[in-house]
C-alpha positions in Angstrom: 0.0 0.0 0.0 1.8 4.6 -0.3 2.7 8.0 -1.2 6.0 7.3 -3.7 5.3 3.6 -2.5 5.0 -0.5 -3.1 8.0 -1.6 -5.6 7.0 -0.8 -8.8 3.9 1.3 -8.4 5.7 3.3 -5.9 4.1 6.6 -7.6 3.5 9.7 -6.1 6.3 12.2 -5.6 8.6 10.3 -7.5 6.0 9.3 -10.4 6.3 13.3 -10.8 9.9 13.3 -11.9 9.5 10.5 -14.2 6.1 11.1 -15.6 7.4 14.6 -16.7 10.4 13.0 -18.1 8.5 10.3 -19.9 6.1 12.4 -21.5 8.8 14.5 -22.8 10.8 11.4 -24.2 8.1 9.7 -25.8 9.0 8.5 -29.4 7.1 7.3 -32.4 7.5 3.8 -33.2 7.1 2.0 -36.6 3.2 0.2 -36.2 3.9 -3.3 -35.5 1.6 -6.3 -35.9 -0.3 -6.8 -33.0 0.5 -9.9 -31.0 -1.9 -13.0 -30.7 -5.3 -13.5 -29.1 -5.2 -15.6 -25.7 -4.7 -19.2 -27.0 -2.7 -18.2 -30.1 0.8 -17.5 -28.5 -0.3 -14.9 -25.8 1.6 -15.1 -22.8 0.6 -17.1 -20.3 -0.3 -16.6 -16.8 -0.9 -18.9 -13.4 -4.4 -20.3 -13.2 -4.3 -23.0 -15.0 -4.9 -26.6 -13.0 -3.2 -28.5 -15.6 -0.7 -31.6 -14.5 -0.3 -30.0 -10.9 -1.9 -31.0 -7.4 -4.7 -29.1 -5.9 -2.7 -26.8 -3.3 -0.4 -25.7 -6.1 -3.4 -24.6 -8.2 -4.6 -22.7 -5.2 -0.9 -21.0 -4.7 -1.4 -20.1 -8.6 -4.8 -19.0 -8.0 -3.4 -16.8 -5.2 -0.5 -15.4 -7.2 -2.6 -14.1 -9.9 -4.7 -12.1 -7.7 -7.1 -14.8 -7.9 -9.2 -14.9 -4.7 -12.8 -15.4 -5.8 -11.4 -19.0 -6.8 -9.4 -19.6 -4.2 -12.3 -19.4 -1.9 -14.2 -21.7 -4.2 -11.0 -24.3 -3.6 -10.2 -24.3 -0.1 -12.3 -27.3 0.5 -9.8 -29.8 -1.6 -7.3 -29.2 1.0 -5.9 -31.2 3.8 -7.5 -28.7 7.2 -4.3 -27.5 7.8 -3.8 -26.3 4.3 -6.8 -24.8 3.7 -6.7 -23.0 7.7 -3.3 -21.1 5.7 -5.1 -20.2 2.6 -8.1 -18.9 4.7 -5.5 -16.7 7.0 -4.5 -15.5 3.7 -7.4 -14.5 2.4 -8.3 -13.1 5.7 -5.1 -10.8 5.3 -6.3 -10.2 1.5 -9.7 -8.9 2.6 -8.7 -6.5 5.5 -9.2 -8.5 8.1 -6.1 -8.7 10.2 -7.8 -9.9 13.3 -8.8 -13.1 12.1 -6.0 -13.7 9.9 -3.7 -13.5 13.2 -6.4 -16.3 14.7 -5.9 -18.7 11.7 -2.2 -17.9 11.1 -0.5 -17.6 14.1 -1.1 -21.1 15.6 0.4 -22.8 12.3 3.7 -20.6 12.5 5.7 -23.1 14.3 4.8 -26.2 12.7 5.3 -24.5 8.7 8.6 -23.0 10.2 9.8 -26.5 11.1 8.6 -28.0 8.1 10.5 -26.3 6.0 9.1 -25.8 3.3 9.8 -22.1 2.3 7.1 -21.5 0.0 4.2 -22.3 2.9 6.3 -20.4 5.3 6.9 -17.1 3.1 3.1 -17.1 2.5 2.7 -17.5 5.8 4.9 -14.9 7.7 4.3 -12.0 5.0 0.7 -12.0 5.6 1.0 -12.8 9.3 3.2 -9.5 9.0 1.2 -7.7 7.6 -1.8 -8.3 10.0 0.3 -6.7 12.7 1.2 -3.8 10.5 -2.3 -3.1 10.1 -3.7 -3.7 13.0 -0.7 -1.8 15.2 1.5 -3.8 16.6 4.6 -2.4 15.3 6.6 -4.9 17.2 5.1 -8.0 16.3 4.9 -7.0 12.8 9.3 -6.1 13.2 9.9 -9.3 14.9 7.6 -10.7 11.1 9.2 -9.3 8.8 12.9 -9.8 10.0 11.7 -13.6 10.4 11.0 -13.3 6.6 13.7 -11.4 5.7 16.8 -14.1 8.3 14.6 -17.4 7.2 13.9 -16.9 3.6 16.1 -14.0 2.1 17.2 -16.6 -0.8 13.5 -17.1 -1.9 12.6 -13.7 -2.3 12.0 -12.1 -5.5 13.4 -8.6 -6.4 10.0 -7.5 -6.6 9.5 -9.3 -2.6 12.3 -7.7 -1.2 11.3 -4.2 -2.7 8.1 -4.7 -0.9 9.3 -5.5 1.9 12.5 -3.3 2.6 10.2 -0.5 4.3 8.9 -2.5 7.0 11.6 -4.4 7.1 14.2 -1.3 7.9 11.2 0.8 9.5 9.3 -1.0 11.9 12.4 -1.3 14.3 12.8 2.3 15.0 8.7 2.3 16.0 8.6 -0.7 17.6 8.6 0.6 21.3 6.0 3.2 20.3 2.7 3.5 22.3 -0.1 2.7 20.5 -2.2 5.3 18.5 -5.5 6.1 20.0 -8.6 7.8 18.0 -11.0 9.7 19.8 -14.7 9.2 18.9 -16.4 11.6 15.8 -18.8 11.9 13.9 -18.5 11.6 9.6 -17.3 14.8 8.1 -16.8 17.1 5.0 -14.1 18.7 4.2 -12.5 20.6 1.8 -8.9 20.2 0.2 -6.6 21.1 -2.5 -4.7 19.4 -5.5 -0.9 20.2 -4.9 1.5 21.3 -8.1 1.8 17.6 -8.4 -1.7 17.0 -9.1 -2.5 15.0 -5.8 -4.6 16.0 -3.2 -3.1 17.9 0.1 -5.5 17.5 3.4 -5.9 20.4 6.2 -4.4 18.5 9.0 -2.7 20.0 12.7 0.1 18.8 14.0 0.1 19.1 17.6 -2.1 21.9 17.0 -0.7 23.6 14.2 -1.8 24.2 10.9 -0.3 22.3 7.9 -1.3 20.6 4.6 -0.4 16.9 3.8 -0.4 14.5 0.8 -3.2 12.5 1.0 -2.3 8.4 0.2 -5.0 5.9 1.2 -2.4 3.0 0.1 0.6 4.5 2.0 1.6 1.8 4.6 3.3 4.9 6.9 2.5 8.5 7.7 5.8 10.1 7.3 6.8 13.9 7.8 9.5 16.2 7.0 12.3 17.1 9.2 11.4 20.5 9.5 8.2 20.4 10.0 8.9 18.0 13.0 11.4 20.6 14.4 8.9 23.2 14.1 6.3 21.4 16.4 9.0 20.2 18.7 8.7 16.5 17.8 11.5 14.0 19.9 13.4 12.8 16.7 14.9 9.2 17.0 18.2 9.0 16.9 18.7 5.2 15.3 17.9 5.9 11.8 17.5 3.3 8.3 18.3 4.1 5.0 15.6 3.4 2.2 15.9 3.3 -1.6 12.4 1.6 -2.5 10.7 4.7 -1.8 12.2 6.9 -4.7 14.6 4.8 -5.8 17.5 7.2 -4.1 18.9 6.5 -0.7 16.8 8.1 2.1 18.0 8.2 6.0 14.9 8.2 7.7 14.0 8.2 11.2 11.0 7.6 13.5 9.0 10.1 15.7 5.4 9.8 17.7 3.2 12.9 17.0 0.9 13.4 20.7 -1.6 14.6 18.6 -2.4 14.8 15.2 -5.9 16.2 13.7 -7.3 15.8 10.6 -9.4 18.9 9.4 -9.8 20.0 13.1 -12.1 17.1 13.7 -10.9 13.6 13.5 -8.3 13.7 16.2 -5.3 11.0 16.9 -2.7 10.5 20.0 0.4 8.9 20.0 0.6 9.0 15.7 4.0 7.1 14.6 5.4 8.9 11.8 9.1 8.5 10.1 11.0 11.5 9.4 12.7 12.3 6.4 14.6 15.2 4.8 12.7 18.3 3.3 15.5 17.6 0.2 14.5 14.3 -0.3 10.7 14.8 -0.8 10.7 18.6 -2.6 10.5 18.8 -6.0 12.1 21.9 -7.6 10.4 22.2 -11.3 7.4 22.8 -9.3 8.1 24.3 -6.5 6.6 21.8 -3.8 7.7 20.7 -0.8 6.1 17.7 1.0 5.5 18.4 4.4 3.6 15.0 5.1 1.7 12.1 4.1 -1.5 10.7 5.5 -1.3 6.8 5.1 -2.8 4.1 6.0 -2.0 3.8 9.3 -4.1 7.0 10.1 -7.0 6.4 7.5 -7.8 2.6 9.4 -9.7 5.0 11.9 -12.1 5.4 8.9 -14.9 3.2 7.6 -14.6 4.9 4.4 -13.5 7.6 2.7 -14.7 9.1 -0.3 -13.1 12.0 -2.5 -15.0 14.3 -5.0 -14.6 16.5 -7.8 -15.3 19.8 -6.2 -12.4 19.8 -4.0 -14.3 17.7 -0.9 -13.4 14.8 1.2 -16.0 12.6 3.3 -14.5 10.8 6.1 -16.4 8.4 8.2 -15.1 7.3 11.3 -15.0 3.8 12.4 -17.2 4.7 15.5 -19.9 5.6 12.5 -20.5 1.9 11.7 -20.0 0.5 15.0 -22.5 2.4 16.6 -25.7 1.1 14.3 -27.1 -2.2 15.4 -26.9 -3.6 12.8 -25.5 -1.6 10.0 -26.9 -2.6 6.0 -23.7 -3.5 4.0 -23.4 -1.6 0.9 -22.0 -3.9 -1.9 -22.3 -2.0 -4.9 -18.9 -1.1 -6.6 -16.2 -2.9 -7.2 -14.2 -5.6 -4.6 -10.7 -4.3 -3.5 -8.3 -6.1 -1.8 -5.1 -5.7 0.1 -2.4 -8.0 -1.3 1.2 -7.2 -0.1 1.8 -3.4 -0.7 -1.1 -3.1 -3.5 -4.5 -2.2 -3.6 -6.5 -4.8 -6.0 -9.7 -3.9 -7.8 -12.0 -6.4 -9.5 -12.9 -4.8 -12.2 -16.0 -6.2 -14.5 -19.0 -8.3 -13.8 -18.5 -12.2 -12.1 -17.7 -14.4 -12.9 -14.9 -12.5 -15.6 -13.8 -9.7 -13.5 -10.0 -8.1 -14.2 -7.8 -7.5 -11.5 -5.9 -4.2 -11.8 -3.8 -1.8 -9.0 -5.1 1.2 -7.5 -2.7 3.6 -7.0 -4.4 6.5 -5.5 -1.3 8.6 -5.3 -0.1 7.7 -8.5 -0.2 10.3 -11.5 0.0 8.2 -14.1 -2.8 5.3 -15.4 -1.2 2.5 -17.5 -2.7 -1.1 -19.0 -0.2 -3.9 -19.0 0.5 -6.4 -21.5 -2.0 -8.7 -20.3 -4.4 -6.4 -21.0 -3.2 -5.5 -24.4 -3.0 -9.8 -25.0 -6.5 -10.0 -24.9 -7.6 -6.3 -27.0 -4.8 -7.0 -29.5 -6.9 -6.7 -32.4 -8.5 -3.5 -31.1 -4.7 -1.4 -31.7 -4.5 -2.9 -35.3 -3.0 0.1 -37.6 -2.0 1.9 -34.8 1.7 3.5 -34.2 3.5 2.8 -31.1 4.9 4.7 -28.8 7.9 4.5 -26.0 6.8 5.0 -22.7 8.4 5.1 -19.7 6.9 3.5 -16.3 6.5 5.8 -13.6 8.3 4.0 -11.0 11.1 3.9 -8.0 12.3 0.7 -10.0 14.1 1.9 -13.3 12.6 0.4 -16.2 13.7 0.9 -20.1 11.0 2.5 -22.0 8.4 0.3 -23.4 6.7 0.6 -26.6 3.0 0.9 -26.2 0.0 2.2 -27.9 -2.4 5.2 -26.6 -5.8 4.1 -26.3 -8.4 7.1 -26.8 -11.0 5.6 -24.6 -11.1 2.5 -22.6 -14.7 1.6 -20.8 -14.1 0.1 -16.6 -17.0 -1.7 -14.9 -16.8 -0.8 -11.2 -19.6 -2.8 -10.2 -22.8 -1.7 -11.5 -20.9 1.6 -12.8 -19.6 1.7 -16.4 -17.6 4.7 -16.9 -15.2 5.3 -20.0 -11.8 6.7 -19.3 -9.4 8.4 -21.3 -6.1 8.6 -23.2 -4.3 5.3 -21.4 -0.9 3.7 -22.3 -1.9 0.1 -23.0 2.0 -1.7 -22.8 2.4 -4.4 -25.5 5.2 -6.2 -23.4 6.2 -7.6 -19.9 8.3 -6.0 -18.3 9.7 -9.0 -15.8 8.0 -7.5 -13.1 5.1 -10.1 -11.6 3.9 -7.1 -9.7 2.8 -5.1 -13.1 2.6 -8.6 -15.7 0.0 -10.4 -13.6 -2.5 -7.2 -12.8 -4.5 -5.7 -16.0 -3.2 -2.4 -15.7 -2.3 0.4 -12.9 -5.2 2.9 -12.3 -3.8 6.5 -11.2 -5.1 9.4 -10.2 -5.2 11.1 -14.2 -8.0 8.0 -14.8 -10.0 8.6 -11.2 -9.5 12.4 -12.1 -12.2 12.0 -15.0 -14.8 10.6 -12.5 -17.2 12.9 -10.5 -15.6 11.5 -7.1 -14.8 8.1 -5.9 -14.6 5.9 -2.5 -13.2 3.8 -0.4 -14.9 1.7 2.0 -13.2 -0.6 3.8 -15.7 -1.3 5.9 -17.0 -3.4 2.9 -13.9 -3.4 0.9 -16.0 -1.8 -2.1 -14.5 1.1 -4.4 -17.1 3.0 -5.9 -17.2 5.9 -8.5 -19.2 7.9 -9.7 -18.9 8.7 -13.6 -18.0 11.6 -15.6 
């Protein structure tokens, strides 16, 4: 899940620097003959149950974003099995609580059975249930499990992912726990930033200040200065970082007393890492980040939902809670929480697309997959180079602009606009196995959009 964030759709801040340079370096390519329909040569992707047994189909199934099926194929497993697929899809669907119920009593027995594909599932998700739900030193004592036990298994892509937590989580680990107090939902206005992301009114420790706004951040983080400013205790141990613009970044950890969003929603004890003003400003533009609002601050929320005339909704947890028995709302489309992406099923079931959400991301692209099966549709057409907006240096790829693409979120069909459609993988399973990367130039088109975890539904509304 973040602002400049998860491997390769770490987009935000840093998306800015490339996007501008990408645009500019675009180059027209001689048309080339589309590649095949699905079945004709296409690449090919996990899913299939062909030859293998029934728990490595699952692990396919699970790989490939996958998780309708998966549920539909726990009950082939041994109990023990399907108990670890069910933690997983616990973790999947936002639900750290009982993933740590089915999880935690089979970490002993995978660890000593060695088999390190059952135990890297296993202690990624486990670690990211205590990430989520707070407990910074469980989730440190995870993730450097992972990292001692299995380092040789892990993929560049894995090790990208993880090397935040990983290197972060230490400093915060003796941190007290951040408390909400109660509030009603809200409105509130905001502002787009020269990057074209959107800066929230927040106080720190009752000042005034803006901050980026990243629903899939997995930290709040916050510039040196400003932390000065308000007086914040700065750790002295410190980590160095490169996932997070693909430079090194020293970072350190600090706990905000209290933190208010909009002068309503108020948090004590807020963990926030520290890093330097130069490392997050952006001089073409002028902009400095002073902060970003991650996850870790929007879990106080049942959902939050972002419009097009500059307004924010933001319903507290405490909302929901207090209704007997609250009516679930499950239009839209299904998200889920896999690793450090948000997943969208996009489409109508049983066919539906998985794609990323990058919500801090400036730039929407479509990935090869996609592109395998609409081939025909870019017949004629001239290619392009385009570079990926991402921490992770890629070499342009050639691609083709699509003028308008329709998405199904749910019952909502809404067209967006002017999309890079890839026409190759690019070696990264992150990007090759999703449909495409949705940023905030596609959401931009709609008349707002939300996020409601409380159902794990993302609905728009259209154009």
């Amino acid at each position: 899940m973040g602002a400049v964030h998860r491997g390769t759709s770490r987009g935000a801040a840093w998306a800015a620097i490339v996007v501008a340079s990408s645009l500019a370096a675009q180059q027209a390519l001689p048309p080339q003959p589309p590649q095949q329909q699905p079945g004709a040569g296409a690449q090919v992707h996990t899913g299939s149950s062909s030859g293998i047994t029934a728990e490595v189909h699952v692990q396919n199934l699970l790989a490939d974003h996958q998780f309708f099926r998966v549920q539909s194929e726990l009950d082939q497993l041994p109990p023990e099995q399907a108990q670890l697929y069910r933690g997983i899809l616990a973790n999947r669907n936002n639900n750290p609580k009982e993933s740590i119920q089915l999880l935690e009593p089979l970490v002993d027995k995978v660890a000593a059975g060695g088999d390190p594909v059952h135990e890297k599932l296993l202690r990624k998700a486990l670690a990211e249930d205590y990430l989520r739900d707070g407990d910074f030193s469980k989730a440190a004592t995870q993730y450097q499990a992972l990292e001692s036990r299995l380092q040789g298994s892990l993929s560049r892509d894995e090790r990208d992912e993880i090397e935040m937590p990983l290197k972060l989580l230490p400093l915060a680990a003796a941190n007290p726990p951040m408390t909400v107090d109660p509030c009603d939902s809200f409105m509130l206005q905001v502002s787009k930033n020269p990057l074209g992301l959107i800066d929230i009114p927040v106080f720190v420790d009752a000042r005034p200040h803006t901050w980026m706004l990243d629903p899939t951040a997995p930290f709040n983080m916050i510039a040196r200065s400003l932390a000065r400013e308000v007086g914040l205790k700065i750790s002295d141990e410190s980590a160095i970082i490169h996932s997070l613009t693909g430079k090194d970044m020293q970072v350190h950890s600090t706990v905000i007393p209290r933190f208010t969003i909009g002068g309503r929603l108020t948090f004590h004890n807020v963990t926030a890492f520290v890093f330097d003003d130069a490392d997050y400003s952006f001089a073409q533009s002028r902009y400095k980040v002073q902060g970003v609002l991650g996850y870790p601050a929007l879990s106080a929320l049942s959902s939050l939902a972002i419009s097009d005339n500059a307004t924010v909704e933001l319903q507290p947890v405490r909302q929901i809670k207090t209704q007997d028995k609250p009516v679930p709302n499950y239009d839209g489309a299904r998200f889920f929480l896999d690793g450090d992406q948000i997943i969208v099923a996009l489409g109508l079931a049983p066919n539906e697309q998985m794609f990323a959400l990058d919500a801090a991301g400036q730039q929407t692209y479509f990935t090869s997959r996609y592109f395998d099966e609409h081939a025909v549709e870019f017949a004629g057409q001239k290619q392009e180079l385009f570079t990926i907006p991402s921490a992770r240096p890629f070499p342009p790829q050639p691609a083709y602009m699509a003028e308008t693409l329709p998405l199904q979120f749910g019952s909502s069909k809404v067209d967006v606009h002017f999309i890079q459609v890839l026409t190759q993988p690019v070696g990264s399973a992150a990007l090759d196995d999703v449909y495409g990367v949705l940023g905030v130039d596609a959401l931009d088109q709609l008349r707002g959009y939300t996020f409601d975890y409380q159902n794990m539904r993302f609905r728009v509304s259209g154009q």
